[in-house]
C-alpha positions in Angstrom: -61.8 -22.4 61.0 -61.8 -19.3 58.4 -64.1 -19.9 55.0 -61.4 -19.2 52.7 -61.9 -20.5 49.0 -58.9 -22.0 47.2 -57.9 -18.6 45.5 -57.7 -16.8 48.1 -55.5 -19.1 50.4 -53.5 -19.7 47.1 -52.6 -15.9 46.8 -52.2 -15.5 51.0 -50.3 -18.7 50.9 -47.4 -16.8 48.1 -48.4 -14.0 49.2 -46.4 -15.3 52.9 -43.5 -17.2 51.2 -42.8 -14.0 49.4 -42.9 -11.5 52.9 -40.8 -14.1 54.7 -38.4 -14.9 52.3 -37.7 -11.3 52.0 -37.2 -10.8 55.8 -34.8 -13.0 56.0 -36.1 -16.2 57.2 -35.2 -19.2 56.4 -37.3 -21.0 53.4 -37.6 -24.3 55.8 -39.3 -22.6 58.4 -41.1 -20.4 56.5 -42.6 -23.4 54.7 -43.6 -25.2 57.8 -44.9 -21.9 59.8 -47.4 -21.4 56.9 -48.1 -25.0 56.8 -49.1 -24.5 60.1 -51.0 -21.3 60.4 -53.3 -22.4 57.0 -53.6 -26.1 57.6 -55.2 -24.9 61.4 -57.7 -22.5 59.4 -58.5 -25.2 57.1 -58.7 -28.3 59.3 -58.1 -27.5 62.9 -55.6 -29.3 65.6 -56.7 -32.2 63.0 -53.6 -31.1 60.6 -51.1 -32.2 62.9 -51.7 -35.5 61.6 -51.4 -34.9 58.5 -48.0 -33.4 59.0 -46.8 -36.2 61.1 -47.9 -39.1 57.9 -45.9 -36.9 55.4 -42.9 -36.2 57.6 -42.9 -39.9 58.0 -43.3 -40.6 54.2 -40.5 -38.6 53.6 -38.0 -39.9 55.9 -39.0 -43.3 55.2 -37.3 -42.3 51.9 -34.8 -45.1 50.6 -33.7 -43.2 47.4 -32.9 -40.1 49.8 -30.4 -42.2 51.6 -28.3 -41.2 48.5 -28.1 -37.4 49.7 -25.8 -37.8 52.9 -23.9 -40.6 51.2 -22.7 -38.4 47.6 -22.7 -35.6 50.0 -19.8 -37.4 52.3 -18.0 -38.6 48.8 -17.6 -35.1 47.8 -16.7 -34.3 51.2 -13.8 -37.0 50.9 -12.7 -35.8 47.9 -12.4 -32.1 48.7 -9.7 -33.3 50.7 -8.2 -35.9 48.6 -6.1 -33.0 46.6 -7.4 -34.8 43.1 -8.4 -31.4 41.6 -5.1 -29.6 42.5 -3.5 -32.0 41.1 -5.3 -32.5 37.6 -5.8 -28.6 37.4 -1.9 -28.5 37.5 -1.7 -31.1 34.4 -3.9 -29.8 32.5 -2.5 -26.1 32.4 0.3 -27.2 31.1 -1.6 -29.7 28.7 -3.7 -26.0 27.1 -1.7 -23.5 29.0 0.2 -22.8 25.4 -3.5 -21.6 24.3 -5.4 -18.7 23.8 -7.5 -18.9 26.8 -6.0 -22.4 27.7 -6.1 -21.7 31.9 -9.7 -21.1 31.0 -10.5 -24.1 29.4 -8.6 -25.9 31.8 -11.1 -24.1 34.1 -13.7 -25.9 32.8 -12.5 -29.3 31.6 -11.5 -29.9 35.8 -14.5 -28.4 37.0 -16.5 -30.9 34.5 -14.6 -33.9 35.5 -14.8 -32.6 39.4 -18.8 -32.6 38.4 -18.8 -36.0 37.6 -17.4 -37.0 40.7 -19.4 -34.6 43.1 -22.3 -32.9 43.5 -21.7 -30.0 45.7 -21.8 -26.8 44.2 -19.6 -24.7 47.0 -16.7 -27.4 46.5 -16.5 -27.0 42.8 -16.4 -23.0 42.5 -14.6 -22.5 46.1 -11.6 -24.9 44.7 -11.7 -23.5 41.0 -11.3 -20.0 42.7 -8.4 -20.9 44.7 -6.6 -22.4 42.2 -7.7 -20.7 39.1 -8.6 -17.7 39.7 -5.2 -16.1 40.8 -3.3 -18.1 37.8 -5.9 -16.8 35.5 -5.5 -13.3 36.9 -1.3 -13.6 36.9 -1.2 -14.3 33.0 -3.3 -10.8 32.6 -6.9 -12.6 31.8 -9.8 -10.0 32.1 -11.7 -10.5 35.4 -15.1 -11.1 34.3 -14.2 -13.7 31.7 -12.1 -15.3 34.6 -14.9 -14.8 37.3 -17.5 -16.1 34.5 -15.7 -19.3 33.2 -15.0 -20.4 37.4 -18.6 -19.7 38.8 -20.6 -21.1 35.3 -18.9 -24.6 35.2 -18.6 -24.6 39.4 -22.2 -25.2 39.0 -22.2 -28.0 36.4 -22.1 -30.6 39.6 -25.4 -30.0 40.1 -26.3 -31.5 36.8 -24.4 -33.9 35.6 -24.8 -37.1 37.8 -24.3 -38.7 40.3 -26.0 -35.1 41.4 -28.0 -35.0 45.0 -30.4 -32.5 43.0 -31.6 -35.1 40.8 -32.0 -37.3 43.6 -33.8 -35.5 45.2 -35.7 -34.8 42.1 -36.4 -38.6 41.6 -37.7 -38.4 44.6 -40.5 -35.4 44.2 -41.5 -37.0 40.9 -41.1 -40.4 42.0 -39.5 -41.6 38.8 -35.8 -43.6 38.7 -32.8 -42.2 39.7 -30.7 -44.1 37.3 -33.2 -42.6 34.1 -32.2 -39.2 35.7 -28.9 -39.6 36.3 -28.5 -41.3 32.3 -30.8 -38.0 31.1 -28.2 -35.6 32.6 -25.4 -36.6 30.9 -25.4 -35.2 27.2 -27.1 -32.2 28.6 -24.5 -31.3 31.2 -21.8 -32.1 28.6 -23.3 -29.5 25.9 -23.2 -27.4 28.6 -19.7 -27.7 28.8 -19.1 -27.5 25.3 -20.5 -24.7 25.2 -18.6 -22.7 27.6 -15.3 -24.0 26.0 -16.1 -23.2 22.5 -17.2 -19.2 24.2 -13.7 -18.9 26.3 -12.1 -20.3 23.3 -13.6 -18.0 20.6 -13.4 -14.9 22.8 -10.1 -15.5 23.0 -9.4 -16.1 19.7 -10.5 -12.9 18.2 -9.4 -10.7 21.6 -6.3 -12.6 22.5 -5.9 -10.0 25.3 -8.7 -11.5 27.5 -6.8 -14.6 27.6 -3.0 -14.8 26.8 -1.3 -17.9 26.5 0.9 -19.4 28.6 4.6 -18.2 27.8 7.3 -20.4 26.2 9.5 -20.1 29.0 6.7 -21.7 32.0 5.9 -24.4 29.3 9.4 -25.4 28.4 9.7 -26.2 32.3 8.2 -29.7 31.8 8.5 -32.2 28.8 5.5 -33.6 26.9 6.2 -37.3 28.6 6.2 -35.7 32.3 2.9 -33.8 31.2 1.7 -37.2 29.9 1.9 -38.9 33.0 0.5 -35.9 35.1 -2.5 -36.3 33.2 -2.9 -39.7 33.5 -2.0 -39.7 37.4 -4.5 -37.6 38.1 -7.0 -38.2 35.9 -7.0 -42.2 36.5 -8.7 -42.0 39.7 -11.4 -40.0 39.0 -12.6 -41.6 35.7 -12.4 -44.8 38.0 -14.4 -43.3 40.9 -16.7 -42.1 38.2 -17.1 -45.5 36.8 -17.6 -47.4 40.0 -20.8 -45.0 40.9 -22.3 -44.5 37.3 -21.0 -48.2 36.4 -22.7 -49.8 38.9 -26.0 -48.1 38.5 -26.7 -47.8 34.8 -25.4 -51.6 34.3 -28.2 -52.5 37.1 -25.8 -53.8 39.6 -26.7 -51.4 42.1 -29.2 -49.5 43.1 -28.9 -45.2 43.8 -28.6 -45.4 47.1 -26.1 -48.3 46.7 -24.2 -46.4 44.0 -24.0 -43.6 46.6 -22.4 -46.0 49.1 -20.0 -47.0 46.0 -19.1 -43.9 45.2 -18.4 -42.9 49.6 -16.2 -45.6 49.7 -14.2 -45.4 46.2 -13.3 -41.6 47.8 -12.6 -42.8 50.9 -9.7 -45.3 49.2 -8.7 -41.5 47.0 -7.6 -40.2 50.1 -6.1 -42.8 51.3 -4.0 -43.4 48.1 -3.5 -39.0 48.1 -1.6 -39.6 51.7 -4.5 -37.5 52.4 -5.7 -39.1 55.0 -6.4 -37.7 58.5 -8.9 -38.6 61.5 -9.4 -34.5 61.6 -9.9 -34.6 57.8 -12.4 -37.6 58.4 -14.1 -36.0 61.3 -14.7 -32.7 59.6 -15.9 -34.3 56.4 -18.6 -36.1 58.3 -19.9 -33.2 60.2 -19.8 -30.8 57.2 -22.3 -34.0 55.8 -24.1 -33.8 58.7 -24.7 -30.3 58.3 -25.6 -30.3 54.8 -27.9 -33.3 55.2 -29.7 -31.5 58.4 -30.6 -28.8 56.4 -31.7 -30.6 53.4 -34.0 -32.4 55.6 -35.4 -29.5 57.3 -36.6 -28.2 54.2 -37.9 -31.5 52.9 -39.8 -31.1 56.1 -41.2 -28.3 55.8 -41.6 -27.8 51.8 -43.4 -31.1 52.4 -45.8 -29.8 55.1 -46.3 -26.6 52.6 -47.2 -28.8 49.6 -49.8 -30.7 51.2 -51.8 -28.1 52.8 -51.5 -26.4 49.8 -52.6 -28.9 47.3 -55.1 -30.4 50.0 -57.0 -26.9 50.0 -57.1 -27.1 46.0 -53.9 -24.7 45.6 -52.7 -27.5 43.0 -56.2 -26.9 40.7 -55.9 -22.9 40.5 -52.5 -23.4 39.5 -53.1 -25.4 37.0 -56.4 -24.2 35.6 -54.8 -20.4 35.8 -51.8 -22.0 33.9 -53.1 -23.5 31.5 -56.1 -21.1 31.5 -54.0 -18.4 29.9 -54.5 -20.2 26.6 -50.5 -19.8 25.7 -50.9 -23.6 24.0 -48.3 -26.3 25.0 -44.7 -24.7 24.3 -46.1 -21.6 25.6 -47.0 -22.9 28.7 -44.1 -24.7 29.2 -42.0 -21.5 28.5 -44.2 -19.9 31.3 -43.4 -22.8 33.7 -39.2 -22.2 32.7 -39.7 -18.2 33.4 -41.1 -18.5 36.5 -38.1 -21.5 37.7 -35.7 -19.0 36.5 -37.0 -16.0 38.3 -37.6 -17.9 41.5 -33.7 -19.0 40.7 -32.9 -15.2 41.6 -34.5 -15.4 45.2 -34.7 -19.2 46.0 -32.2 -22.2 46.5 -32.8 -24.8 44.4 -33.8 -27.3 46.8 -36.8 -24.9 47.6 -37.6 -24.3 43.7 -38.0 -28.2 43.3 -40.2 -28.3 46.8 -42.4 -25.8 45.3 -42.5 -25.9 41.4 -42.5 -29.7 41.2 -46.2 -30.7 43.0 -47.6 -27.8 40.5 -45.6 -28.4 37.2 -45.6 -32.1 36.8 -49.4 -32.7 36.8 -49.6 -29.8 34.1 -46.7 -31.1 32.0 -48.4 -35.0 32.3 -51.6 -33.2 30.6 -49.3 -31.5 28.4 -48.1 -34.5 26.9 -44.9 -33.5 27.8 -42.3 -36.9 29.0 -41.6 -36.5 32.6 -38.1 -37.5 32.8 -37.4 -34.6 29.8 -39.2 -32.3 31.8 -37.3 -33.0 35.0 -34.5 -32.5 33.1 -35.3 -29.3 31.4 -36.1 -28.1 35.2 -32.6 -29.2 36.4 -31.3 -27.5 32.8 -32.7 -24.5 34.4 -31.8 -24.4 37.4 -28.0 -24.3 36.9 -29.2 -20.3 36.4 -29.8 -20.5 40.0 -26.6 -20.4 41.5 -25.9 -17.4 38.8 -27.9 -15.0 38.7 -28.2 -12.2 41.4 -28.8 -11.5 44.2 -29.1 -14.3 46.2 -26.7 -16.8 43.0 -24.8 -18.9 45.4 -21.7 -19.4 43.4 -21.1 -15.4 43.1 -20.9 -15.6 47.0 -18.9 -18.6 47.0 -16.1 -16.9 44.5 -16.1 -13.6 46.3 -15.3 -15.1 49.1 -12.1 -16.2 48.3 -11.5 -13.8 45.3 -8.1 -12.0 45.5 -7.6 -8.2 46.1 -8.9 -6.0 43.3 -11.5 -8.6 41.8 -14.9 -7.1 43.1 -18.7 -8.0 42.7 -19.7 -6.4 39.8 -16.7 -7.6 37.8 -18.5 -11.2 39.1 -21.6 -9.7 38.1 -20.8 -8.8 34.6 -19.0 -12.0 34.2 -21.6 -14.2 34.5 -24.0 -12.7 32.1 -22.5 -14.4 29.2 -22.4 -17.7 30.6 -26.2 -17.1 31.9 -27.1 -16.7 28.6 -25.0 -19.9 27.2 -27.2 -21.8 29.6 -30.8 -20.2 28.3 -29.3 -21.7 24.7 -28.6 -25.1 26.2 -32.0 -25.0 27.5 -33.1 -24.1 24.2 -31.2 -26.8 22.2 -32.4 -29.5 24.6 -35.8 -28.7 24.0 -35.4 -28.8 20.3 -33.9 -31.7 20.6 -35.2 -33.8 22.9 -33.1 -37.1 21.9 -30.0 -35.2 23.8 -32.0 -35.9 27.1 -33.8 -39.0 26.2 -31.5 -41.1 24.3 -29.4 -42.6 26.9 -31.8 -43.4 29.2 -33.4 -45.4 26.7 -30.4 -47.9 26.2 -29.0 -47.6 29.1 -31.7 -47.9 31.8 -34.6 -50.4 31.4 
């Protein structure tokens, strides 16, 4: 064993996440090969059993059951051609306004948030079928690119969302005050995206023409009407069964999650959706998921103890709060650096790392812990935005038609990055947004 004191193995310790992350390596073994190499300088062969207890600890996990369970439901429903169908409605429904495939955009990809919690879905589906309409009726490309990865990532927040699972599970607080706490948030979110693409397009009606006379006089207002309401009828009830059932007490996450699997399953099924290849690839693309989610839990938790078992969790905190920045100014610290690791970290790995560090100071602090969760979650929505490693800007390039190129993504999503760092900012002002619910909803 190497006499190391706790700042120095706290510096060599980021010091390696930093040099492997940057090679290329994945973050789950990354975490576990420094877990390894410093807990056998601190403690020896003796570290293996330490591993072993909080490997077990994890998988033995009943909240985390949720995770393949909403990840399967969203699988189901990517299939279930729901959002193809609504999206159509609903254009027609705005179309006739400034910026209405925009907003349509954005209500879909809200109501597709409620029902799932997978990021790639949301902004893959929204680029397919919004992104060449939007691009047809001679919207400019960043405001289309922006609008489609910004509310893409909203099913990350608003519930049920396997990130605040997962969260619950790291701060060990309930699922269902998490879930209720997301809610207004994730909404003002929204809001504010629509009230953006609508007042852009307001005052520069060339970044987002109407839809013409001529397409909307193709269907009546009583055909639009029951458009709507065929497609928007299974997912509010979908929504209700999972959220229902939990914030009413009748079931529990994990339950809710097994709720939710099933009310999709019966989707596709009522879509003529259904196939045994559909089925098959929706459980292996879970399986997938849910390995690697596990793999990092394995390893981020592996990190986390050697770390905080060497006394990486007290320099943290005393060099925190040492720097004398008072409470708001520590806890705009603690956002900066969530949102910079956003540029170079998935979220998963953020939450792995941040949360054994960030809670303890925010308890002191004074600071509610199911706010501050939430205020983390807030933030990380940035994640998936901002470059270069923003998920979503991968996800929409990937499918983006001929001619729309990164940096109009790029450029695009500057705007909506920022409409986020206000929501952040208005939910910290006003706490009630995050805490109301929760308190009459969830004992």
């Amino acid at each position: 064993m190497i006499d190391l004191s706790p700042e120095w193995i706290t510096i060599l310790m980021f010091g390696g996440l930093l040099i492997g992350l940057f090679m290329g390596h994945p973050l789950a073994f990354v975490l576990g090969g420094l877990a390894v190499i410093f807990g056998w300088i601190g403690w020896g062969p003796s570290i293996f059993y330490l591993f072993m207890n909080r490997i077990w600890g994890t998988m033995d996990n009943y909240v985390l059951l949720a995770i393949p369970l909403f990840i399967f439901m969203a699988q189901l429903l990517d299939t279930s051609g729901v959002t193809e169908d609504l999206f159509v409605a609903l254009r027609y429904l705005l179309g006739p306004i400034r910026g209405g495939v925009g907003l349509t955009v954005v209500v879909v990809s809200t109501i597709f948030a409620a029902c799932t919690g997978i990021i790639g879905a949301s902004v893959v589906t929204m680029g397919l079928l919004g992104l060449p309409m939007m691009l047809r009726y001679g919207y400019q490309k960043e405001l289309s690119c922006g609008a489609i990865c910004a509310s893409g990532t909203l099913g990350i927040l608003i519930p049920p969302s396997i990130m605040l699972v997962l969260m619950a599970s790291e701060a060990t607080l309930s699922v269902g005050k998490l879930f209720a706490g997301a809610v207004i948030p994730g909404l003002i979110l929204a809001s504010l995206y629509l009230l953006y693409i609508a007042g852009l397009c307001f005052f520069k009606p060339e970044l987002g023409p109407p839809m013409s006379k001529e397409e909307r006089g193709d269907v009546t207002n009583a055909q639009i009407f029951w458009m709507v309401m065929k497609s928007l009828v299974p997912p509010m009830v979908l929504i209700m069964g999972v959220l229902g059932s939990l914030f009413t007490g009748i079931a529990t996450p994990t339950e809710a999650s097994g709720v939710g699997a099933f009310l999709a399953f019966l989707m596709v099924i009522a879509y003529r959706k259904f196939t045994w290849k559909g089925f098959q690839d929706a459980a292996i693309k879970t399986a997938k998921t849910n390995t690697m989610v596990i793999f990092l839990l394995c390893g981020a938790t592996c990190f986390t103890g050697v770390f905080l078992g060497i006394g990486g969790g007290d320099v943290v905190t005393d060099f925190v709060l040492g720097l004398g920045l008072g409470k708001w100014g520590t806890y705009a610290v603690m956002n900066a650096i969530v949102f910079v690791l956003g540029m170079f970290i998935d979220w998963i790995g953020i939450i792995l790392i941040c949360f054994p560090l960030f809670l303890p100071i925010a308890k002191e602090l004074g600071f509610d812990q199911v706010w501050f969760v939430i205020m983390m979650a807030l933030n990380l929505q940035s994640a998936f935005l901002t470059p270069p490693f923003g998920y979503a800007l991968f996800y929409l390039r990937g499918i983006a038609p001929v001619g729309v190129e990164l940096g109009h993504i790029y450029r695009g999503i500057v705007p909506f990055v920022a409409l986020m760092i206000l929501g952040l900012i208005i939910c910290t002002i006003f706490p009630q947004t995050v805490l109301w619910l929760p308190s009459l909803l969830v004992e």
